[in-house]
C-alpha positions as CSV (number, residue, x, y, z in Angstrom):
1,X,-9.0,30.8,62.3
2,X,-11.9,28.5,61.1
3,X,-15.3,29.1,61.7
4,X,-18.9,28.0,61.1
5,X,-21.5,29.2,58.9
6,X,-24.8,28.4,59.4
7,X,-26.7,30.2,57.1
8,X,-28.7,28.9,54.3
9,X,-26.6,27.6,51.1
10,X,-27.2,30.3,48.9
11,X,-26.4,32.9,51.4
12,X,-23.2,30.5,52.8
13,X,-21.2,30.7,49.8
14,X,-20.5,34.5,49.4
15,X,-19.9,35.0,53.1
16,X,-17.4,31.8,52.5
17,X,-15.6,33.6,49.8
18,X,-15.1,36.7,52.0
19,X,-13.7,35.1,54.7
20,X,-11.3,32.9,52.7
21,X,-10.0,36.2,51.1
22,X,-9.5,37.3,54.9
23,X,-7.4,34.2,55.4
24,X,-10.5,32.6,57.4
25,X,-11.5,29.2,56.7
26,X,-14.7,28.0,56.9
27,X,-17.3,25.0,57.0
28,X,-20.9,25.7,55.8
29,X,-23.5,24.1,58.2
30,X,-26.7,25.5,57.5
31,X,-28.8,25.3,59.8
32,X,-32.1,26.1,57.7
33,X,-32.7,24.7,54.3
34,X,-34.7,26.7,52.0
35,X,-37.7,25.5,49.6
36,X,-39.2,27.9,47.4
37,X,-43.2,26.9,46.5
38,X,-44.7,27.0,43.3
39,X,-47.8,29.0,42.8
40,X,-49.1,32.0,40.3
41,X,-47.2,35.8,41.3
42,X,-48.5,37.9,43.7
43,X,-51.1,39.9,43.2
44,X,-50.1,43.9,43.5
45,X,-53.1,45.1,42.5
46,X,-53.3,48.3,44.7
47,X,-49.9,47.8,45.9
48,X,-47.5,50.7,46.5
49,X,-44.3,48.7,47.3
50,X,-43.0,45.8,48.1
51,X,-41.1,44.8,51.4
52,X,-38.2,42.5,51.2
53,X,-36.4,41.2,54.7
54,X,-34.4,38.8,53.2
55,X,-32.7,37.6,50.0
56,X,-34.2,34.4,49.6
57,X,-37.4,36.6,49.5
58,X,-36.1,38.3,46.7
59,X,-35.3,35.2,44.8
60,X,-38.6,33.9,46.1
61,X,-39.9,36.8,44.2
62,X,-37.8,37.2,41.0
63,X,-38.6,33.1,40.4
64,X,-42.4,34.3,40.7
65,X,-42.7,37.0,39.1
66,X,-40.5,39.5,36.4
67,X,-38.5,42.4,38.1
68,X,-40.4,45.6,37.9
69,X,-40.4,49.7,38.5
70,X,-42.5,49.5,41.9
71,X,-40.4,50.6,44.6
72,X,-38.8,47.9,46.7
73,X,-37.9,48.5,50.3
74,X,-35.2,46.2,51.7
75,X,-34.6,45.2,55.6
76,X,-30.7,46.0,54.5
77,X,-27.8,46.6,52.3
78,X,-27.1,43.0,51.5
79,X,-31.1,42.1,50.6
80,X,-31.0,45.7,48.5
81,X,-28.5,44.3,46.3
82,X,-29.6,41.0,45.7
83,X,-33.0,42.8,44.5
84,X,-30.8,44.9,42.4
85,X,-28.9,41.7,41.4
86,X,-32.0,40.4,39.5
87,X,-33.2,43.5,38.0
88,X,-35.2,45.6,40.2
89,X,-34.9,49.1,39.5
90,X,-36.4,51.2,43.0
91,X,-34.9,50.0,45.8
92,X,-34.2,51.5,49.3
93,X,-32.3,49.8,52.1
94,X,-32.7,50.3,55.8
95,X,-30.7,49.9,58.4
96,X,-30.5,45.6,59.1
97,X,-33.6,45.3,61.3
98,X,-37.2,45.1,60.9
99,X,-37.6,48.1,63.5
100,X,-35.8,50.0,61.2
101,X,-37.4,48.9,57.8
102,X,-40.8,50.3,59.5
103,X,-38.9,53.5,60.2
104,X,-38.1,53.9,57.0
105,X,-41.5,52.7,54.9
106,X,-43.1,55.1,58.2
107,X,-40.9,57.9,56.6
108,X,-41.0,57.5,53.0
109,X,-44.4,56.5,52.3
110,X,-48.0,57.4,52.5
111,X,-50.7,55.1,54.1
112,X,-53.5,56.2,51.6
113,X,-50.7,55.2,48.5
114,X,-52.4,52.2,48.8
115,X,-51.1,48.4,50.7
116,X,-47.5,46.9,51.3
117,X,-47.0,43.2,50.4
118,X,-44.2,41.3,52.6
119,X,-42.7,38.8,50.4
120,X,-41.4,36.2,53.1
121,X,-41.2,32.7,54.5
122,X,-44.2,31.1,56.4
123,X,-42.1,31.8,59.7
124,X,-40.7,35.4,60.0
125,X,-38.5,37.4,62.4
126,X,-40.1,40.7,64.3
127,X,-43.4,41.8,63.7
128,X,-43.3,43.9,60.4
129,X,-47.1,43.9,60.1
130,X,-47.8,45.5,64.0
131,X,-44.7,48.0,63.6
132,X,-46.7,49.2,60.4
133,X,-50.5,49.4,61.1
134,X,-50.8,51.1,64.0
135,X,-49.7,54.0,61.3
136,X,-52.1,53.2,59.0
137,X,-50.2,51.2,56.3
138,X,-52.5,47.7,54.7
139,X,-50.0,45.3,55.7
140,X,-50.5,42.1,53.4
141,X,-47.9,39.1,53.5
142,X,-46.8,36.8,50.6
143,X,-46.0,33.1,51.5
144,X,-43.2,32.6,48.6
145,X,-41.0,30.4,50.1
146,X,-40.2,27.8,53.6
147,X,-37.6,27.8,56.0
148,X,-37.6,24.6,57.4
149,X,-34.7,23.3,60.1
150,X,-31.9,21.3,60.0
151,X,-32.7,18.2,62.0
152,X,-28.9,17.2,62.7
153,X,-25.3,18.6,61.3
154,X,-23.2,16.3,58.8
155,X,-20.5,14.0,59.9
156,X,-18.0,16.7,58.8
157,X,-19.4,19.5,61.2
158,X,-20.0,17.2,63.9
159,X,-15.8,16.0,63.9
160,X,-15.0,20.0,63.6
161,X,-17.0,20.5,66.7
162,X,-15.8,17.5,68.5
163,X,-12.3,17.5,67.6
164,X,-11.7,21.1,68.4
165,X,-11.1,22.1,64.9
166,X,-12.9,25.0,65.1
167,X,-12.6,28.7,67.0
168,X,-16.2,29.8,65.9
169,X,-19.9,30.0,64.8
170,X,-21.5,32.5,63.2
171,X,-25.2,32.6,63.9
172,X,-27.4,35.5,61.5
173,X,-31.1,35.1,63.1
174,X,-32.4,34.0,66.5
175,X,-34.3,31.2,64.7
176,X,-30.6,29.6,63.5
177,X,-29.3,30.3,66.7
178,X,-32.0,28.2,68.3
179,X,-32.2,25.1,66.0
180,X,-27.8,25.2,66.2
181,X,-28.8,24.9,70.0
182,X,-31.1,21.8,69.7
183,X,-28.7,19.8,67.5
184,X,-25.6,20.2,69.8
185,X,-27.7,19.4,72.5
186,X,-29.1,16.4,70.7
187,X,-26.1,15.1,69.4
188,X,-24.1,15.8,72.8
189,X,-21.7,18.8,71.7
190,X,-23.0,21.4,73.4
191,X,-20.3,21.4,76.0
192,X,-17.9,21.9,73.2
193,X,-19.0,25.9,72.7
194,X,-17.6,26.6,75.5
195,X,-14.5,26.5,73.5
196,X,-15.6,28.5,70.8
197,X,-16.6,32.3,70.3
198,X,-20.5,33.1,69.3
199,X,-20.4,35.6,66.5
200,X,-24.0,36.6,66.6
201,X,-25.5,39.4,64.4
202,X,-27.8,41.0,66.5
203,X,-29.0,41.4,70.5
204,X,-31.9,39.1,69.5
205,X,-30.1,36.4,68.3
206,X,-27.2,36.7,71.0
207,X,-30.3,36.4,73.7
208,X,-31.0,33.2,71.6
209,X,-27.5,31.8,71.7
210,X,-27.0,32.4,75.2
211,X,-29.1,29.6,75.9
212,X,-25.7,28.0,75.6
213,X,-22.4,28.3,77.2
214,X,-19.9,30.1,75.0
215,X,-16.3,31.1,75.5
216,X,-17.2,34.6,74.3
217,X,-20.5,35.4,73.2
218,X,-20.0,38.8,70.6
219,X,-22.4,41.1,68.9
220,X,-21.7,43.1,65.7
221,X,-21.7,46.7,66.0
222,X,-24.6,46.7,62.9
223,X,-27.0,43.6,62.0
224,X,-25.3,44.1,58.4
225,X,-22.5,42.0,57.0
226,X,-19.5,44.6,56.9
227,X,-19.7,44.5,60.7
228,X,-19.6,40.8,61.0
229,X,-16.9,40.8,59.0
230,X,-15.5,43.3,61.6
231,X,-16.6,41.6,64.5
232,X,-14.8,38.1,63.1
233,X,-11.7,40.6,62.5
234,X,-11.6,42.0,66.1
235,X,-11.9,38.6,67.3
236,X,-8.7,37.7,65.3
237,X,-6.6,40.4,66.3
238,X,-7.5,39.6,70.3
239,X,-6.4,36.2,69.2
């Protein structure tokens, strides 16, 4: 089996690893390239945690700003332990969904503690913010670092698709599922999904890739890694 990953470098290159230790092979295509922007740390005065929904938010962070005691509250396992990774000491995890990071800051924390800062990109998945202040949280958000799209694949991803080397793409956010869309369509490969299998993380970014025509179109059990890595194994075993 060899598959497509489209996530951003730094994120690429571990999921790589675990797939090649599955016997999967893999070409990294990201589909977002990430630009962290200079400026002073954040200010967290009257801050009671800090809300992390990705890892490049963390790094964002960590590049800003020392690692520090206030309690950090992670969208999932895999952002959790890259705030560990650089020396944050509180840190919860929720389930792998915004809906569920608001559960969980609705649960664990008081509104009068004082205000929650986002650490994210300019453009973010779900509405943190509006699941959080209709409770009565201060909801501020941290620009630390850009997204910005992929305008076309390299040569190397482009012969994969078009030469049938490939049995699937594995597509982490509606956002990358959307951009992965416009550049097949651009550069005239869209018609080859329909040989491939869409491993998608999430409902939301299935909905996204079904804008094109897959051979199957799958969604892991959990928007976590562990159950990508499952879905990518039950697609194996179907053959």
């Amino acid at each position: 089996m060899r598959l497509m990953i489209t996530r951003p470098e730094a994120d690429a290159g571990p999921l790589a690893d675990a797939l090649a230790g599955m016997g999967v092979e893999s070409i990294v295509e990201p589909m977002l390239r990430i630009v962290m922007l200079d400026g002073p740390p954040p200010t967290l005065d009257g801050v009671q945690a800090l809300l992390v929904t990705s890892a490049n938010g963390v790094r964002a962070l960590a590049r800003r700003a020392p690692p520090q005691t206030m309690p950090v509250f992670a969208v999932g396992d895999a952002t959790a332990q890259a705030a560990r990774d650089v020396g944050f000491t509180t840190v919860d995890a929720a389930g792998g969904d915004v809906e569920s990071l608001a559960e969980l800051i609705r649960r664990r924390l008081d509104p009068s503690g004082g205000a929650l800062l986002h650490v994210a990109s300019s453009t973010v998945a779900g509405d943190l913010g509006g699941a959080l202040q209709p409770a009565g949280f201060t909801y501020r958000r941290a620009v630390l670092y850009d997204a910005r799209p992929t305008e076309r694949m390299s040569e190397a991803g482009e012969r994969a698709l078009r030469d049938g080397g490939l049995q699937g793409v594995l597509l982490y956010s509606p956002r990358t599922a959307r951009i992965f869309g416009r550049i097949v369509e651009r550069s005239g490969l869209a018609d080859r999904c329909s040989r491939l299998t869409a491993f998608c993380l999430s409902s939301a970014v299935a909905a996204s890739a079904a804008a094109l025509k897959w051979r199957r179109l799958t969604t892991a059990g959990r928007p976590d890694q562990p159950s990508m890595i499952a879905l990518i194994e039950a697609e194996r075993s179907c053959g």
